[in-house]
Structure formats: structure tokens, C-alpha cells
N, CA, C and O atoms as CSV, one atom per row, in Angstrom:
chain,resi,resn,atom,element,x,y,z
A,1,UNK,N,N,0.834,-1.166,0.000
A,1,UNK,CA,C,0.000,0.000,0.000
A,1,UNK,C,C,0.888,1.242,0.000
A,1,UNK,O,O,1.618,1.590,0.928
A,2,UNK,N,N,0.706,1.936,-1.313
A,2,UNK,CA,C,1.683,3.379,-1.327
A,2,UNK,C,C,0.722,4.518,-0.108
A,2,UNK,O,O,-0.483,4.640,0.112
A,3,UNK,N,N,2.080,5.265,0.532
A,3,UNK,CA,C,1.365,6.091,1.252
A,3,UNK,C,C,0.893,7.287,0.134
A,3,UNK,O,O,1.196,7.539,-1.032
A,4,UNK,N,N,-0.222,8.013,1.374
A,4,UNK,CA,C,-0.987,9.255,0.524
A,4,UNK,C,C,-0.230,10.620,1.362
A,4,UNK,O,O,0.422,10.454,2.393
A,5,UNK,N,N,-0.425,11.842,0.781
A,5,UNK,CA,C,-0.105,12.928,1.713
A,5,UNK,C,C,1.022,13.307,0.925
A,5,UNK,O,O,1.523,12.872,-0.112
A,6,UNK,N,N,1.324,14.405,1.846
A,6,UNK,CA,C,2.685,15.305,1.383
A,6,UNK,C,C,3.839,14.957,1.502
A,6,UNK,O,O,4.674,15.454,0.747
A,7,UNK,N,N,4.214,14.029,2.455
A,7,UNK,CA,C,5.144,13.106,2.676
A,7,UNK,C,C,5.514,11.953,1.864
A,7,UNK,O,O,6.612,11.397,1.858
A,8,UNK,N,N,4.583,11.680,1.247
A,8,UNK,CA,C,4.599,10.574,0.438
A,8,UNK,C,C,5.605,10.282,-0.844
A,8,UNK,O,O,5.854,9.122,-1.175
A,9,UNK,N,N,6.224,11.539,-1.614
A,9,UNK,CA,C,6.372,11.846,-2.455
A,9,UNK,C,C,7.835,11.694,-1.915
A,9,UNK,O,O,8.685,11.046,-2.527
A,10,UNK,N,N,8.088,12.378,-0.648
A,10,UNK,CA,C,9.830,11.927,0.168
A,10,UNK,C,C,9.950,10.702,0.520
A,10,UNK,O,O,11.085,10.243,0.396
A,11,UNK,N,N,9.173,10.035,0.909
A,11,UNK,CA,C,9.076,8.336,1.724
A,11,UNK,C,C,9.842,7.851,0.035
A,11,UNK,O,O,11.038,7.579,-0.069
A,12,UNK,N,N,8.873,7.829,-1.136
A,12,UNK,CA,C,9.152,7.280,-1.986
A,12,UNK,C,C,10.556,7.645,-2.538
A,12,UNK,O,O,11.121,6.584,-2.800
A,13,UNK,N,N,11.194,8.490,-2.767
A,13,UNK,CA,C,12.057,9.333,-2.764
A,13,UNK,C,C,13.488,8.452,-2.165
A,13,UNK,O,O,14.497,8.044,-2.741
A,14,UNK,N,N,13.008,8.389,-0.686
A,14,UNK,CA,C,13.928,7.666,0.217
A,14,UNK,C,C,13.957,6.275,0.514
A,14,UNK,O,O,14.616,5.714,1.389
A,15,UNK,N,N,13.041,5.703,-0.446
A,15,UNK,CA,C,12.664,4.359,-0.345
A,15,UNK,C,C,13.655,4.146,-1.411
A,15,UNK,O,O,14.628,3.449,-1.124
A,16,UNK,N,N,13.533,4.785,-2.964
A,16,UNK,CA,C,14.473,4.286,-3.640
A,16,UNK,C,C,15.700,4.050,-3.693
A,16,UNK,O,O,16.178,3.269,-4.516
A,17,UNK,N,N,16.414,4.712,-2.790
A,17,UNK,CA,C,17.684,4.859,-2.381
A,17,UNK,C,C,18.015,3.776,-1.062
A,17,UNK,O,O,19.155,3.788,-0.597
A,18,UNK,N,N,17.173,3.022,-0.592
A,18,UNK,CA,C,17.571,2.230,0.597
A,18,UNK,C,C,18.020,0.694,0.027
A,18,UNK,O,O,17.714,0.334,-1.110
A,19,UNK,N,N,18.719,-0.090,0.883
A,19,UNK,CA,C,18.915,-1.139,0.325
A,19,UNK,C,C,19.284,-2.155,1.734
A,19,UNK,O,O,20.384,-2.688,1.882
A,20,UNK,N,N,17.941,-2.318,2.874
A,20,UNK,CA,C,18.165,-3.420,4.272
A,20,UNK,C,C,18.175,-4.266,4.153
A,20,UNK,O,O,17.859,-4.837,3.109
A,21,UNK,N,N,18.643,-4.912,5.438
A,21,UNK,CA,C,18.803,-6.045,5.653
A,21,UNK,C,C,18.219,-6.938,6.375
A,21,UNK,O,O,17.547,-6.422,7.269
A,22,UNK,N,N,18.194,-8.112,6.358
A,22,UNK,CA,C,16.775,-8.908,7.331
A,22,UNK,C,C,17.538,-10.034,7.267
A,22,UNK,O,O,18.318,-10.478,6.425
A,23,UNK,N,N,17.111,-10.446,8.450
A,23,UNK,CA,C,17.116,-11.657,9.248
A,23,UNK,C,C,16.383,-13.035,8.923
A,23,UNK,O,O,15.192,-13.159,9.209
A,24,UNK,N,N,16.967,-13.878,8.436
A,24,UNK,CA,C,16.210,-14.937,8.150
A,24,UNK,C,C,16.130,-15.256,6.330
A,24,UNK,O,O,16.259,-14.466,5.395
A,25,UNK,N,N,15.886,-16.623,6.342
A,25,UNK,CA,C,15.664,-17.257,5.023
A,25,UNK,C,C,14.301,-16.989,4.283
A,25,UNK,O,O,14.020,-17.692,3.312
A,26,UNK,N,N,13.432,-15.984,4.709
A,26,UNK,CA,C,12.196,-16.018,4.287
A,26,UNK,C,C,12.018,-14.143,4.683
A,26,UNK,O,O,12.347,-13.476,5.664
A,27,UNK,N,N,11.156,-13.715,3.020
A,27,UNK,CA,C,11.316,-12.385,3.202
A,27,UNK,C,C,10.095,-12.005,4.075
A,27,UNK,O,O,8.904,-12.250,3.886
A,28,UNK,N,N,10.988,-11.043,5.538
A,28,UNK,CA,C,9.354,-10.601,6.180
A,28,UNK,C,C,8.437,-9.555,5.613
A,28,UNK,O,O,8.519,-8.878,4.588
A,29,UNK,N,N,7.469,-9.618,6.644
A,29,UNK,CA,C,6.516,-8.704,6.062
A,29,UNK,C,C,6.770,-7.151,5.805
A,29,UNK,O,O,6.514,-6.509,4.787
A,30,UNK,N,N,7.423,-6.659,7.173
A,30,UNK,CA,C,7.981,-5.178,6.970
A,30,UNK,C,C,8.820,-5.223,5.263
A,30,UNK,O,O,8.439,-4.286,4.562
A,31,UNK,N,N,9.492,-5.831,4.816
A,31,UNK,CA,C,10.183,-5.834,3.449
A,31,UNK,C,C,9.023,-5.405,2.624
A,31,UNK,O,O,9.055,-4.235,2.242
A,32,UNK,N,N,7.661,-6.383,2.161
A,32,UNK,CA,C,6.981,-6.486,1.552
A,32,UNK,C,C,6.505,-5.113,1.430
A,32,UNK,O,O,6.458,-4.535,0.344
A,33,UNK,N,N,6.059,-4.452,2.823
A,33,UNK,CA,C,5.511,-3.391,2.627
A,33,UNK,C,C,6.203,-2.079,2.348
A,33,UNK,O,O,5.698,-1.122,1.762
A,34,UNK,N,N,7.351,-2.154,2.815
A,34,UNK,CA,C,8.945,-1.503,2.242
A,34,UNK,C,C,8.253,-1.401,0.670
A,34,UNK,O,O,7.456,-0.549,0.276
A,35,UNK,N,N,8.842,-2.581,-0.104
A,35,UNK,CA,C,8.632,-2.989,-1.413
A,35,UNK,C,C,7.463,-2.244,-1.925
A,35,UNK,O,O,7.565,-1.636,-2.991
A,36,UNK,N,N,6.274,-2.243,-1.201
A,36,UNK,CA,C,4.959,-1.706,-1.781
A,36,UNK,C,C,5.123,-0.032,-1.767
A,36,UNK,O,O,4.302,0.747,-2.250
A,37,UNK,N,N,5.903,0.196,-1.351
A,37,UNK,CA,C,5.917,1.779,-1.030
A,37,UNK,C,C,7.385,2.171,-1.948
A,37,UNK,O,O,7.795,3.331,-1.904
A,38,UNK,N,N,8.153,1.087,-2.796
A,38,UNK,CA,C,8.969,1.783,-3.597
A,38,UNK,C,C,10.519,1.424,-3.041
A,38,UNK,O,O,11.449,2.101,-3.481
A,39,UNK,N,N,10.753,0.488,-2.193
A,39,UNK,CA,C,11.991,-0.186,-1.924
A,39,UNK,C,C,12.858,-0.571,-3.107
A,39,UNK,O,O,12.512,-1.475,-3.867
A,40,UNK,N,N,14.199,0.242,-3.297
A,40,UNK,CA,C,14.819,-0.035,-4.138
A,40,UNK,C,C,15.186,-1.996,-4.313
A,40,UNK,O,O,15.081,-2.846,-5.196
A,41,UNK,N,N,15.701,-1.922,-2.691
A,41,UNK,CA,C,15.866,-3.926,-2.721
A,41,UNK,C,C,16.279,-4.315,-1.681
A,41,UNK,O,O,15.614,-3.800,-0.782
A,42,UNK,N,N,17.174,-5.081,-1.234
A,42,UNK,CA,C,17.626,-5.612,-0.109
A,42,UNK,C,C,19.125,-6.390,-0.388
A,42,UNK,O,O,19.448,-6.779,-1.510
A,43,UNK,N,N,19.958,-6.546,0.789
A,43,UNK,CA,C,21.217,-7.231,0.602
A,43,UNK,C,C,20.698,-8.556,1.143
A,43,UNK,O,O,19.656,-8.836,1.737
A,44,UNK,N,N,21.521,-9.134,0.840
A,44,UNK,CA,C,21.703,-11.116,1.788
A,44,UNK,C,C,23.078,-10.929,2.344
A,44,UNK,O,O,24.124,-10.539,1.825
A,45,UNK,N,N,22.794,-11.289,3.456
A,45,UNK,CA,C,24.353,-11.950,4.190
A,45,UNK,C,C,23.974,-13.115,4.602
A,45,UNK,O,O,22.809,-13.508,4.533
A,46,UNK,N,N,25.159,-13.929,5.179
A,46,UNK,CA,C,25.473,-15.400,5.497
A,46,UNK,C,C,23.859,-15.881,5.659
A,46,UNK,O,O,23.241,-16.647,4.920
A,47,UNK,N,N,23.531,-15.399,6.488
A,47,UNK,CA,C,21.733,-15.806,7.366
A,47,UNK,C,C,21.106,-15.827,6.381
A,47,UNK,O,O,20.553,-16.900,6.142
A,48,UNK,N,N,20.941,-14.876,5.551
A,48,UNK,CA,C,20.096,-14.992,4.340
A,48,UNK,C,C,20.402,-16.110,3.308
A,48,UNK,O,O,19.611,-16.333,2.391
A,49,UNK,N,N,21.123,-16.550,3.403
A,49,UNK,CA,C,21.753,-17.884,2.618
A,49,UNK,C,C,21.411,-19.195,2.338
A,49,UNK,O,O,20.861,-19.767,1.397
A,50,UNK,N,N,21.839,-19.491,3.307
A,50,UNK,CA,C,21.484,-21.336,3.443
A,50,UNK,C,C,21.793,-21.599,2.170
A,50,UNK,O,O,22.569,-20.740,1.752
A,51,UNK,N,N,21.439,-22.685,1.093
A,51,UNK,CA,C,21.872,-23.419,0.528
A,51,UNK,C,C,21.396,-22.684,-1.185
A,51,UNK,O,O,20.863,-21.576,-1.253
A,52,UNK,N,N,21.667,-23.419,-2.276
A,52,UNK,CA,C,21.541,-22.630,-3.445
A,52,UNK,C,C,19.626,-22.534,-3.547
A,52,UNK,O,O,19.074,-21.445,-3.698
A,53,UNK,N,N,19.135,-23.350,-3.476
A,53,UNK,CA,C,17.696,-23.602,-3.593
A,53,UNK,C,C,17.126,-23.118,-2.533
A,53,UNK,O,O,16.035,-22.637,-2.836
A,54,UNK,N,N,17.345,-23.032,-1.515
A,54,UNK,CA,C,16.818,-21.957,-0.370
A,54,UNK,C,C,17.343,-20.338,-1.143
A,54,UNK,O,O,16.407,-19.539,-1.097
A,55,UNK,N,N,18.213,-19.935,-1.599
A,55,UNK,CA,C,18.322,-19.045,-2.203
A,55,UNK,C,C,17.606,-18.360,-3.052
A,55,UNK,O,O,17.143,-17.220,-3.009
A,56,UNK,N,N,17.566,-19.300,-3.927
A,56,UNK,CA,C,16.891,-19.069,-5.359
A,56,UNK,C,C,15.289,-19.254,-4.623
A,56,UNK,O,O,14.341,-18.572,-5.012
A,57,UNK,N,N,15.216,-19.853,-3.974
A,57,UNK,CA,C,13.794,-19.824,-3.169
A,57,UNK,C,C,13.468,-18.134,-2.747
A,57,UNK,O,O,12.557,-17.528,-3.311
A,58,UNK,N,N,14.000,-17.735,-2.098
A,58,UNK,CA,C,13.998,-15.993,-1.433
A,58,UNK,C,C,14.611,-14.959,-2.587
A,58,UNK,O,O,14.623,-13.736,-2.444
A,59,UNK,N,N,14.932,-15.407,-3.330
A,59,UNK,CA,C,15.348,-14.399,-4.383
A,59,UNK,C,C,13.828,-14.478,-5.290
A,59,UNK,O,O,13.152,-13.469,-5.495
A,60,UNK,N,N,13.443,-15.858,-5.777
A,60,UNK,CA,C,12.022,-15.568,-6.747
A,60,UNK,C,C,10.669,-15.002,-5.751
A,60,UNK,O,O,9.602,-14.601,-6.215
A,61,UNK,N,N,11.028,-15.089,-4.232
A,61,UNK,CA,C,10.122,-14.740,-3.837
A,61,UNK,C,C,9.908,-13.191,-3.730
A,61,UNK,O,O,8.793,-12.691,-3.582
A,62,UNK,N,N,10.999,-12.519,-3.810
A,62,UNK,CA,C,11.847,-11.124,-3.639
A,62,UNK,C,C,11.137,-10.766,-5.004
A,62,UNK,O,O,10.152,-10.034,-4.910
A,63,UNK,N,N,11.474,-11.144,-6.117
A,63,UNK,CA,C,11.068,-10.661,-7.547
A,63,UNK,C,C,9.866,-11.208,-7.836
A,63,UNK,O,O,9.788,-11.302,-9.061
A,64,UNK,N,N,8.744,-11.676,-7.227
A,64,UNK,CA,C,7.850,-12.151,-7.803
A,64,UNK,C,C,6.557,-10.934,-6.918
A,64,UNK,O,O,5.415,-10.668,-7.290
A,65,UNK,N,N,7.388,-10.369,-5.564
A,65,UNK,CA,C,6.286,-9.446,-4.839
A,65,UNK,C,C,6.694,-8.362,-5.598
A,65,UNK,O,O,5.787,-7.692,-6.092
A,66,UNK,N,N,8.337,-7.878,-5.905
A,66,UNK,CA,C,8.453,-6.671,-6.936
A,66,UNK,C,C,9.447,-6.648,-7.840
A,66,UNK,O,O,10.575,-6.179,-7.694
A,67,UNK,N,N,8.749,-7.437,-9.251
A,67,UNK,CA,C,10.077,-7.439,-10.659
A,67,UNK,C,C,11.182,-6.980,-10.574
A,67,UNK,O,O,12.151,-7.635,-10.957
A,68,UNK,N,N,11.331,-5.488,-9.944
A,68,UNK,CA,C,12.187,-4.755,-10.354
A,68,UNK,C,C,13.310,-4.481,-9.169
A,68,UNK,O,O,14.314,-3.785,-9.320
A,69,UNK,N,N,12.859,-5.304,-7.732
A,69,UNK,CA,C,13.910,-5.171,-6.935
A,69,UNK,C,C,15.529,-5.800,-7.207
A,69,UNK,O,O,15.966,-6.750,-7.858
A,70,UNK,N,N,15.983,-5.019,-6.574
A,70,UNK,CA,C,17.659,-4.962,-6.446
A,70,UNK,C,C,18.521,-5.916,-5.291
A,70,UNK,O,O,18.941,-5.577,-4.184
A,71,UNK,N,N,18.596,-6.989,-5.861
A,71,UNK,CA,C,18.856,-8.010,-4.580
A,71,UNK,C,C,20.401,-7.981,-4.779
A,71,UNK,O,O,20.912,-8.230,-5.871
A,72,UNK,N,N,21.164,-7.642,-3.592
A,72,UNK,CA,C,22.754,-7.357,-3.660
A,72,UNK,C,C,23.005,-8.533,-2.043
A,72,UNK,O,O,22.343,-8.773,-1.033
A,73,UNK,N,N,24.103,-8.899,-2.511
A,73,UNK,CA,C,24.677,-9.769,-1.397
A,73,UNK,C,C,26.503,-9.172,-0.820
A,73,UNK,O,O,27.406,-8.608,-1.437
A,74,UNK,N,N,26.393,-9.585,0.411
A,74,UNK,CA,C,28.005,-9.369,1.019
A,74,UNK,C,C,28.144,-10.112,1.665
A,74,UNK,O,O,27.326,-10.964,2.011
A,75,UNK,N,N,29.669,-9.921,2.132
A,75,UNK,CA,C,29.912,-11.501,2.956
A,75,UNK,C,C,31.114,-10.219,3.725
A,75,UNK,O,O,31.619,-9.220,3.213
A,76,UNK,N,N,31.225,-10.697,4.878
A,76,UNK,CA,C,31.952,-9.514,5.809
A,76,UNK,C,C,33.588,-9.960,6.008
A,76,UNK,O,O,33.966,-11.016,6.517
A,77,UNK,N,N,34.248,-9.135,5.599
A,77,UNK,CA,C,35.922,-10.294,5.791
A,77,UNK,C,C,36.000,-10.698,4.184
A,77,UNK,O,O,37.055,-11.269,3.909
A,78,UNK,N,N,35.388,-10.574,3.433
A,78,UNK,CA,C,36.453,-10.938,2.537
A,78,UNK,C,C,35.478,-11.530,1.129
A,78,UNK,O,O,34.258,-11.395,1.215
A,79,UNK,N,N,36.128,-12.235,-0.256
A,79,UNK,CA,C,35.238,-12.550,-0.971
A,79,UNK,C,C,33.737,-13.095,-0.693
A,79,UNK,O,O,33.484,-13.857,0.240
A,80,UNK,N,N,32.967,-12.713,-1.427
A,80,UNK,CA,C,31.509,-13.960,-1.515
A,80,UNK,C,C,31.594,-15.036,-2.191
A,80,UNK,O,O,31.208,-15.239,-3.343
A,81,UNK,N,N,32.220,-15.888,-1.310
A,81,UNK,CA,C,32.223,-17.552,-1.606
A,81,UNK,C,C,30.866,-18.714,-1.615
A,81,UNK,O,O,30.970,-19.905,-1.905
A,82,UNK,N,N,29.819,-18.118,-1.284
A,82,UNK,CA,C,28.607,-18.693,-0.919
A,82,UNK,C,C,27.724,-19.245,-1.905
A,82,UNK,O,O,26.816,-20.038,-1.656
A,83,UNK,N,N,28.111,-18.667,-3.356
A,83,UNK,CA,C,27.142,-19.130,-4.412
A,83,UNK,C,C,28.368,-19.578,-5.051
A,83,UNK,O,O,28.323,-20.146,-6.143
């Protein structure tokens, strides 16, 4: 649900430019509604991971609530060895 009002126009604004992070193998709801209001995308670290098909599991679920999100990954210390 996009917000209404005078604010709305900055939320979106500042939505495009964000890119959080979450906890867990499964995207929560705060994301979703992030997403509905214009969330550029989200990173993955280790937690967000688990295995290639748990991956690709939370990534089609990521692009299937919004086509056009920006899914970026890091790994802290050093290359991303994980995929």
C-alpha cells in the first residue's frame, strides 16, 4: 500500500535509495511493505543464505512481490564464496 499525503512523495524518494537487511531465510513482512511503497531492494548476508535452492527460493520470492527489486549480497571479511 503506497502512502498518501505530502510526505509521500519523500518516503518514496527515500525508499528508492535504501537497500536493508533482514534476518532470516524467508522475506518478512515489513520488506513487503517496504517494497509496496517503492523499496529499491535488499542485501543477503550469510543468514540470508542457506543453501543454493533456499536461495533461489527468497530471491524468486523477492522478484515475484516486486520485478524490479535490487537483490545485492556481502559476505563480511572478505570474498563472496557462498554461491
Amino acid at each position: 500500500m503506497r502512502q498518501s499525503g505530502p510526505d509521500a512523495e519523500l518516503v518514496e524518494l527515500a525508499n528508492r535509495c535504501l537497500l536493508p537487511a533482514f534476518a532470516g531465510t524467508s522475506v518478512p513482512d515489513w520488506i513487503r511493505r517496504w517494497l509496496d511503497q517503492g523499496l529499491a531492494g535488499v542485501v543477503l548476508f550469510a543468514g540470508n543464505v542457506g543453501d543454493g535452492d533456499r536461495l533461489a527460493g527468497l530471491t524468486g520470492t523477492l522478484r515475484a512481490h516486486s520485478p524490479r527489486v535490487l537483490v545485492g549480497i556481502d559476505e563480511e571479511g572478505g570474498d563472496v564464496t557462498r554461491l
